[in-house]
VEXBAVO-856300 format. One line per 10 residues: for each residue x, y, z of C-alpha. Coordinates in Angstrom, 1 decimal, decimal comma. Layout:
% VEXBAVO-856300
X:Y:Z | ...;
This chain:
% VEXBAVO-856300
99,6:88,0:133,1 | 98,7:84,9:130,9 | 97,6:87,3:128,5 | 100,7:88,9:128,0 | 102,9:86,0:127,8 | 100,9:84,9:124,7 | 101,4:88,6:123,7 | 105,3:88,1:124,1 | 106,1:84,8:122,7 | 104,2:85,8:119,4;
106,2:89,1:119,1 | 108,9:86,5:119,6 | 108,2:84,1:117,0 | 107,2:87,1:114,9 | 110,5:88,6:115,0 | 112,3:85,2:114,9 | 110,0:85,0:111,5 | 111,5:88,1:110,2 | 115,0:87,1:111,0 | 115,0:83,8:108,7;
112,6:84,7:106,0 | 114,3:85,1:102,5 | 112,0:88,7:102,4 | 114,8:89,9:104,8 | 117,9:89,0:103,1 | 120,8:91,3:102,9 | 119,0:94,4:101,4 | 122,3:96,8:100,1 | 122,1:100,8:100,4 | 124,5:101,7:97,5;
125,7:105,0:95,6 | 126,6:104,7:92,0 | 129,8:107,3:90,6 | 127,3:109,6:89,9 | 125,3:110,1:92,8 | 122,3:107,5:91,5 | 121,3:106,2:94,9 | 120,5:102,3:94,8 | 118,5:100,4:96,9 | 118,7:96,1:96,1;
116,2:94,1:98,3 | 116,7:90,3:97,6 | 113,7:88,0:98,0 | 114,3:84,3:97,2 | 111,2:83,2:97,3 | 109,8:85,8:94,7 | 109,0:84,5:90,7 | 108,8:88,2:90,4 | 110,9:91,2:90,3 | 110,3:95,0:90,8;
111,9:97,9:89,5 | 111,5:101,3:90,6 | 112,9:104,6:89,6 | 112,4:107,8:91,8 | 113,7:111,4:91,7 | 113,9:113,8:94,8 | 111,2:116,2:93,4 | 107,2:116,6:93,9 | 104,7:119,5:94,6 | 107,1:120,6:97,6;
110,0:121,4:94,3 | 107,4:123,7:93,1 | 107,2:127,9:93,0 | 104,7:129,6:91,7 | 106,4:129,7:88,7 | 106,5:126,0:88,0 | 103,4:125,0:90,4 | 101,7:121,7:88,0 | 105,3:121,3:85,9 | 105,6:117,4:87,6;
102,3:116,1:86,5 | 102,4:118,2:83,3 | 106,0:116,2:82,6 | 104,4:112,9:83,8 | 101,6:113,1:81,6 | 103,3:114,1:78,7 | 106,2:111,6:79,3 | 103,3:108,5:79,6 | 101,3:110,0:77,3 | 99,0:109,6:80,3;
99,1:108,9:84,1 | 101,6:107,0:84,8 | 100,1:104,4:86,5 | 98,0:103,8:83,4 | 100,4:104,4:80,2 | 99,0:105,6:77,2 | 99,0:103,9:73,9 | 100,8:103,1:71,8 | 103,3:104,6:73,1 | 104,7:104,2:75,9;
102,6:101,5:76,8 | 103,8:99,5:74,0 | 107,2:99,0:75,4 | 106,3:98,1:78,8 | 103,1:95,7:77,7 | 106,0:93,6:75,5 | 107,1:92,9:79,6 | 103,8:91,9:80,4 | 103,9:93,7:83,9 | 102,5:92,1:87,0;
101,9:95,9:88,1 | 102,2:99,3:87,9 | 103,1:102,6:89,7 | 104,3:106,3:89,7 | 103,7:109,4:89,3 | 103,7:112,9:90,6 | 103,4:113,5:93,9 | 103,7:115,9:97,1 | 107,6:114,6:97,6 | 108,3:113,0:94,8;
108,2:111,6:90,7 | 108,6:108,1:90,2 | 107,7:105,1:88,0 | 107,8:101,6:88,2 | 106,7:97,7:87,9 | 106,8:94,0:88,7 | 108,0:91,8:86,2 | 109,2:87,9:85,8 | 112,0:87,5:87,1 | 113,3:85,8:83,7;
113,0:89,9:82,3 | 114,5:91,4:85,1 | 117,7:92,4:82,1 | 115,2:94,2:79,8 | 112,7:95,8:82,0 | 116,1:97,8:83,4 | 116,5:98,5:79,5 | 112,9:99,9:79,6 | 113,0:101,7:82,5 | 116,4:103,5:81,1;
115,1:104,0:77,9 | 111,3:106,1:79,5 | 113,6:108,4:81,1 | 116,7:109,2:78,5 | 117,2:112,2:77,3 | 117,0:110,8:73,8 | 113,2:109,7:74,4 | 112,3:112,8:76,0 | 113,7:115,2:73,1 | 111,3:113,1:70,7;
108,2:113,3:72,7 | 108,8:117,0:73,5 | 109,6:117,5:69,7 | 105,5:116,3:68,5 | 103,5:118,8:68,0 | 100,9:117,5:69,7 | 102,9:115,7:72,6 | 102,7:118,6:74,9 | 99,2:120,2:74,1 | 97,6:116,8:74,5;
99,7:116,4:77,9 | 98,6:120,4:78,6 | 94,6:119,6:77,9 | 94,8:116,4:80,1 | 96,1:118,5:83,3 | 93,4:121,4:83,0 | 90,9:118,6:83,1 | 92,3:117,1:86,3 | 92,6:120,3:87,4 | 88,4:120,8:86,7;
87,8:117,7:88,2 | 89,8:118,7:91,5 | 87,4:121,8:91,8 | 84,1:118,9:91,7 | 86,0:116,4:94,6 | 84,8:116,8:97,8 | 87,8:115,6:99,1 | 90,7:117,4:96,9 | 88,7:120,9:98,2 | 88,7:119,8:101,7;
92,1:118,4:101,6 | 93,5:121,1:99,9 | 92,1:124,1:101,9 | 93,3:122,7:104,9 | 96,7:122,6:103,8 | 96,8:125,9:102,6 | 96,1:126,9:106,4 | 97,9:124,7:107,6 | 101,2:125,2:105,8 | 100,6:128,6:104,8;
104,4:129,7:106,2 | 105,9:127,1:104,4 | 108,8:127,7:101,6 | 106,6:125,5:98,9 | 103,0:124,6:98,0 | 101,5:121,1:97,9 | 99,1:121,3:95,4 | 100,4:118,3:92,7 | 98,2:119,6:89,7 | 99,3:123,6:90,0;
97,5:126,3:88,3 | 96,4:126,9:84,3 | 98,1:130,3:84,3 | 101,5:128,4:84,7 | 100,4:125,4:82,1 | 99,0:127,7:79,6 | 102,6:129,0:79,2 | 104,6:125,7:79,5 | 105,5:124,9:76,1 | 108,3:121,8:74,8;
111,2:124,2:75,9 | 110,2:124,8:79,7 | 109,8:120,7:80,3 | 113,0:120,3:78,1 | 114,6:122,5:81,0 | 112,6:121,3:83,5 | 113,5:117,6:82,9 | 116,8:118,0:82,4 | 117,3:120,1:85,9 | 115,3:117,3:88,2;
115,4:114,0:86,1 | 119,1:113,8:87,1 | 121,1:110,5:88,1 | 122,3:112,6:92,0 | 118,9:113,3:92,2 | 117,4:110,3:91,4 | 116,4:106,5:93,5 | 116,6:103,2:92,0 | 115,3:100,6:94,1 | 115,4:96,4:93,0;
113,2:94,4:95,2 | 112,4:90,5:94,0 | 113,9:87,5:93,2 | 117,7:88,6:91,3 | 121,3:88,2:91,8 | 122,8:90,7:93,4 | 126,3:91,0:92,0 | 124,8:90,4:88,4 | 122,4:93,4:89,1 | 125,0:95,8:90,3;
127,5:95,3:87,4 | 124,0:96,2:85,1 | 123,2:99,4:86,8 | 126,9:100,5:86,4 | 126,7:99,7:82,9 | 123,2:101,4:82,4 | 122,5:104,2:84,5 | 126,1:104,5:86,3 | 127,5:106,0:82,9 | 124,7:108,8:83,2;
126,5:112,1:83,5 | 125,8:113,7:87,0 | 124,6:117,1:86,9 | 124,1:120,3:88,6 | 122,4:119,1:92,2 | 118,7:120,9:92,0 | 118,9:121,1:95,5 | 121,9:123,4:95,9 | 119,7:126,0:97,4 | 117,9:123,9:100,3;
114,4:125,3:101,2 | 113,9:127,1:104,2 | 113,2:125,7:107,2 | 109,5:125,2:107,9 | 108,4:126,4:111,3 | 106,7:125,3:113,9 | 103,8:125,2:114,7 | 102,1:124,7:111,6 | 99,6:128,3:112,0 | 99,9:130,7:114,4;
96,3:130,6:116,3 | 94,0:127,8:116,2 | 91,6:127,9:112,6 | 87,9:127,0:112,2 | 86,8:125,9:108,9 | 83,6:124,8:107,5 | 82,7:123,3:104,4 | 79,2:122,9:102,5 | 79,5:119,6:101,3 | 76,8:117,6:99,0;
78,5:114,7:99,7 | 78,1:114,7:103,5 | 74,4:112,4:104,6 | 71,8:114,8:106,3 | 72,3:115,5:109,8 | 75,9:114,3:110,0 | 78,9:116,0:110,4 | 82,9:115,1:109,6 | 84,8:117,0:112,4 | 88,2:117,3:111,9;
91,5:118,6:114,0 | 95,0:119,0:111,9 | 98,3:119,4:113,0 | 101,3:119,9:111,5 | 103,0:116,5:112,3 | 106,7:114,8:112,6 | 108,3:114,4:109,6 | 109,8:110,9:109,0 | 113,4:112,4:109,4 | 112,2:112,3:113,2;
112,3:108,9:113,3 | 111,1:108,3:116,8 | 108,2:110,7:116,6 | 107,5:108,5:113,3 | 107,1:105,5:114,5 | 105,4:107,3:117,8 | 102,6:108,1:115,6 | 102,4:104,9:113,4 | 101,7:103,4:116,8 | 99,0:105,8:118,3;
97,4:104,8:115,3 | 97,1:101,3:115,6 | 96,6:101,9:119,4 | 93,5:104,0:118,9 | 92,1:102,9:115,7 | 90,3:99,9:117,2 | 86,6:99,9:118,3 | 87,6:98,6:121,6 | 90,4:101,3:122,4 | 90,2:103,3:125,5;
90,1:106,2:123,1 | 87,3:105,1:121,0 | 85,2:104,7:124,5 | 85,8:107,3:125,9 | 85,3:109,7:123,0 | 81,9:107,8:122,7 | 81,1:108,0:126,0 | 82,0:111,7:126,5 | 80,0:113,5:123,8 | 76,7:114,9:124,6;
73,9:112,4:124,4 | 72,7:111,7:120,6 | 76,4:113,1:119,4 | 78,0:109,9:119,9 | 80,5:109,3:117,0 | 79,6:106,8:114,6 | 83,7:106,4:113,8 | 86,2:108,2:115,2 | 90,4:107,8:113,9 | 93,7:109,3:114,4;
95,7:109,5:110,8 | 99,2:110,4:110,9 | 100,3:111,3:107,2 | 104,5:111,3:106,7 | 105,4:113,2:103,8 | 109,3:114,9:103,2 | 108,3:118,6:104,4 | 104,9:118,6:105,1 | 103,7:115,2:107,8 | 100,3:116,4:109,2;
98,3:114,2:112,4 | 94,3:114,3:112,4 | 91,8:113,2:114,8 | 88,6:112,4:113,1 | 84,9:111,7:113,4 | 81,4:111,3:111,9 | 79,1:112,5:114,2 | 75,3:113,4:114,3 | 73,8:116,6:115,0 | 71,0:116,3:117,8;
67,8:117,9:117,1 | 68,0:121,5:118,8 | 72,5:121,7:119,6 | 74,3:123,9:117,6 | 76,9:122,2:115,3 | 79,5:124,4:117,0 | 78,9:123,4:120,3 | 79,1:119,8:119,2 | 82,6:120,9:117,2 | 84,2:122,5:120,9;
82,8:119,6:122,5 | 84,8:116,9:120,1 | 87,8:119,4:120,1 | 88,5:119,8:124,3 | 87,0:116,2:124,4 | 89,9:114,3:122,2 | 92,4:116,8:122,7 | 92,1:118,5:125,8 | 90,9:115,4:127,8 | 92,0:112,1:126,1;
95,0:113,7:124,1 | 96,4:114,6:127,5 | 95,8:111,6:129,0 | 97,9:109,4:126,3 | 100,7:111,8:127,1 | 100,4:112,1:130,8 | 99,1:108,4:132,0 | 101,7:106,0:131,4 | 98,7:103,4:132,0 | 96,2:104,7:129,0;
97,4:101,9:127,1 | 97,9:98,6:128,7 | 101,3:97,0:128,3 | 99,0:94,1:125,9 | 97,8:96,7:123,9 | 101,5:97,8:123,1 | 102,6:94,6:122,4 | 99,6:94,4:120,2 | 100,2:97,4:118,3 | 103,7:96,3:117,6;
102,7:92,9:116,2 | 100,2:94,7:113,9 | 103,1:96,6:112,5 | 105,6:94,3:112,0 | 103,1:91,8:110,0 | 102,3:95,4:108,1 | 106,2:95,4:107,5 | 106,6:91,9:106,9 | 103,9:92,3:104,0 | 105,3:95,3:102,2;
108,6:93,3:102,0 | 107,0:90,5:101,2 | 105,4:92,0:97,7 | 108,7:93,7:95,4 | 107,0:96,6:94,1 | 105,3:97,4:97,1 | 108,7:97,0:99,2 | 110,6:99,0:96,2 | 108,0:102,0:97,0 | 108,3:101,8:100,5;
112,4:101,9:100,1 | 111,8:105,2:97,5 | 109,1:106,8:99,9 | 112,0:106,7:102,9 | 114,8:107,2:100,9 | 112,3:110,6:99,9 | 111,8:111,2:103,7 | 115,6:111,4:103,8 | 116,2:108,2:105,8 | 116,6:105,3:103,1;
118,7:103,1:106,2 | 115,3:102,9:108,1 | 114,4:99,9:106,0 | 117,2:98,3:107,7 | 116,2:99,5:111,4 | 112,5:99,5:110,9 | 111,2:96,4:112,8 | 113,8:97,4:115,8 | 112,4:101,2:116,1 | 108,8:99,2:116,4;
109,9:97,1:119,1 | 111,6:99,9:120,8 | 108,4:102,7:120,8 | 106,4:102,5:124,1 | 104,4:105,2:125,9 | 107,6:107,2:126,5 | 108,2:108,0:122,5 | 104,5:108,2:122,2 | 104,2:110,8:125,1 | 107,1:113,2:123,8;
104,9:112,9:120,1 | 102,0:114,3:121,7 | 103,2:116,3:123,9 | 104,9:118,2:120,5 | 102,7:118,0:118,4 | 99,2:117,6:120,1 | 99,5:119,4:123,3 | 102,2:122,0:122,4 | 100,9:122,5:118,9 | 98,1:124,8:117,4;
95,4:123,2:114,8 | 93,0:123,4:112,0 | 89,7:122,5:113,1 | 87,3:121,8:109,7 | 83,8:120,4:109,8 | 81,9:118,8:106,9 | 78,5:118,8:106,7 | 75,2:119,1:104,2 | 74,7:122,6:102,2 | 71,2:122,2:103,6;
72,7:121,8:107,2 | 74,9:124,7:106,4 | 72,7:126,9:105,2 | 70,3:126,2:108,7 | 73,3:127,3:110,8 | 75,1:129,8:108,6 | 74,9:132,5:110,9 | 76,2:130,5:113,8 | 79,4:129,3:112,2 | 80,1:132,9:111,1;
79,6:134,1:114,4 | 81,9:131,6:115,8 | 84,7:132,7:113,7 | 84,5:129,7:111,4 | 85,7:130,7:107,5 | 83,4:129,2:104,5 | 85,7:127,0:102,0 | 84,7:126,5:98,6 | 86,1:125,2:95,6 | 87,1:128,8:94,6;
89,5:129,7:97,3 | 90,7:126,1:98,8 | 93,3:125,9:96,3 | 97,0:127,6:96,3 | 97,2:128,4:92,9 | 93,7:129,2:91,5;
């Protein structure tokens, strides 16, 4: 009882925190004339301001006709990642603001760019950030001979290096199960036979059909006057013309569940140690326009992510002997379209089991068993450990808002999801999420839901039990047929 007082009165003071702290001060949701949404996040206590500039586009914009056109603009736009600007241009123009930091890129939901600056530049880092995405700039770039080939060589040697990452080939082929029914493809870096084709005039009308002012984010987080910065993003970006919306043809919707029958994957990797084994279950997940299965899931993961969790224990305790996890985590990753939930672990092989009895063993274990429980026992969790949870998040909150550019991402990433408000309801829908909300999550998309079951291990470990995965219906993923478009 003691114990959850103490729990209470530091939610308490934690919320009462929030409440007075300059990080929390009047953000503004705002739409310029021309459908630019803006998002302005005062903090007073800042020396530093952010600037960030997003567009509603990604790898889930992409056909198979345009599949790597986002990181093939980005890189020819930056002459570079964007993160990491190419010289001397454009990384000329944004070194004179000496940033603090930098971001963007390509991404599954999205294309973005942006940085922290003094707050005594806040007038022309706007300037900058206008001028790296006029139409002016990106006629002259696309009109160098060189501009586009350079940007062309750079993504076919990403798109190499993806084939050598362990974790780009696992990643990738489970998403291609996994979403295999869905309207778009989330593979960022695409395909050569679409690069080698893309030449100056296919990025000219590429550009100009997604890097639109209706289609595009703006989000102001730091230390800034409000009114002053309103009357200079009418005066700079406002008096873009608004175009066509790329979106006039919304995708289809994505069904559900994410496959059709439960999928068994196994993949030969060199990075895996010798006698261990990564067993993974995938499901499709919430997306964050679901905002209560959202923050359902945010919280199972901070309820079960800890060492001392009920569901750590029991997993531990309920593999066969010498199979005991050496980690095991629930990830929930929120994207626009395509949110997917795993529950992970490293585990050993015991001398003499067959890796695929281990496999069924972890799967009806953390599913079947503890999975069920969460969503059945109101008690799995303790009311201390909810309280817990929701202190861990709202000090995870409190520091995104308390850093500009991170707290100007986090406003793009939701205004993405297609819920930009959120950041003014966020700490509430913590404190409201208990084991009811966490229950209906599960119950959707754990127990009512159908998964991609993958399992790392050594080639030499593979090649020892080859003939058992086969016969237990598992499919073989290598570099050569884990990706979409290659």
């Amino acid at each position: 009882m003691r114990q959850n007082q103490i729990y209470s009165i530091a939610i308490f003071l934690l919320i009462s925190i929030l409440a007075i702290l300059p990080v929390a001060a009047e953000p503004q949701l705002k739409t310029l004339g021309n459908g630019m949404t803006v998002l302005l996040n005062p903090i007073e206590s800042e020396e530093n301001v952010a600037i960030l500039l997003a567009y509603h586009a990604g790898a889930d914009a992409q056909t198979a006709q345009t599949a790597g056109l986002f990181k093939l603009l980005e890189l020819a736009l930056f002459n570079g990642p964007a993160a990491s600007p190419g010289t001397t241009e454009p990384a000329a123009a944004i070194d004179v603001l000496e940033p603090n930091r930098i971001a963007g890129g390509a991404s599954l939901d999205r294309f973005e760019f942006g940085f922290s600056v003094s707050k005594e530049k806040l007038v022309p880092a706007l300037d900058t950030i206008l001028y790296l995405f006029s139409q002016e700039r990106r006629e002259f770039l696309l009109a160098q001979e060189d501009g586009v080939e350079n940007a062309r060589q750079s993504a076919r040697a990403l798109i190499k290096d993806s084939t050598l990452d362990s974790n780009a080939i696992h990643d990738m082929a489970i998403a291609k199960k996994l979403f295999s029914r869905a309207p778009f493809r989330l593979d960022v870096l695409g395909a050569d036979y679409v690069l080698e084709k893309a030449d100056a005039a296919t990025l000219r009308t590429f550009a100009a059909t997604w890097l639109v002012p209706n289609n595009a984010f703006i989000a102001i987080a730091g230390n800034f006057d409000t009114d002053q910065i309103m009357n200079l993003l009418d005066e700079r970006f406002g008096q873009l013309p608004k175009a066509s919306n790329p979106w006039s043809a919304p995708l289809a919707a994505f069904p559900k569940p994410g496959v059709t029958r439960p999928l068994f994957l196994v993949f030969p990797d060199s990075t895996m140690p010798s006698g261990m084994m990564q067993v993974e279950l995938r499901y499709r997940g919430p997306d964050p326009k679901e905002t209560s299965s959202f923050a359902a899931l945010r919280m199972l993961e901070e309820l079960a992510n800890t060492p001392s969790s009920r569901f750590f224990t029991a997993i531990r305790k309920g593999m066969p002997k010498g199979a005991e996890p050496k980690e095991v985590r629930i990830a929930y990753s929120p994207n626009r379209n395509a949110s997917w939930l795993s529950i992970i672990a490293s585990i050993p092989l015991p001398s003499g089991k067959k890796p695929t009895d281990i496999v069924f063993s972890f799967k009806e274990l953390a599913r079947g068993t503890e999975l069920y429980m969460i969503k059945s026992n109101p008690a799995y969790f303790s009311a201390a450990e909810y309280q817990s949870a929701r202190q861990a998040l709202l000090e995870k909150t409190m520091a995104i808002q308390g850093d500009p550019l991170d707290a100007a991402a986090h406003a793009a990433a939701l205004w993405s999801w297609g819920i930009p408000s959120f950041v003014f309801q966020e700490s509430d829908a913590i404190m409201k999420t208990g084991q009811k909300e966490l229950s209906q999550a599960v119950d959707t998309y754990v127990q009512k839901n159908l998964e991609v079951v993958t399992v790392r291990l050594n080639p030499d470990l593979y090649e020892a039990n080859k003939k058992i995965f086969s016969s237990n219906g598992f499919e073989t993923v290598t570099a050569q047929n884990a990706f979409w478009w290659r």
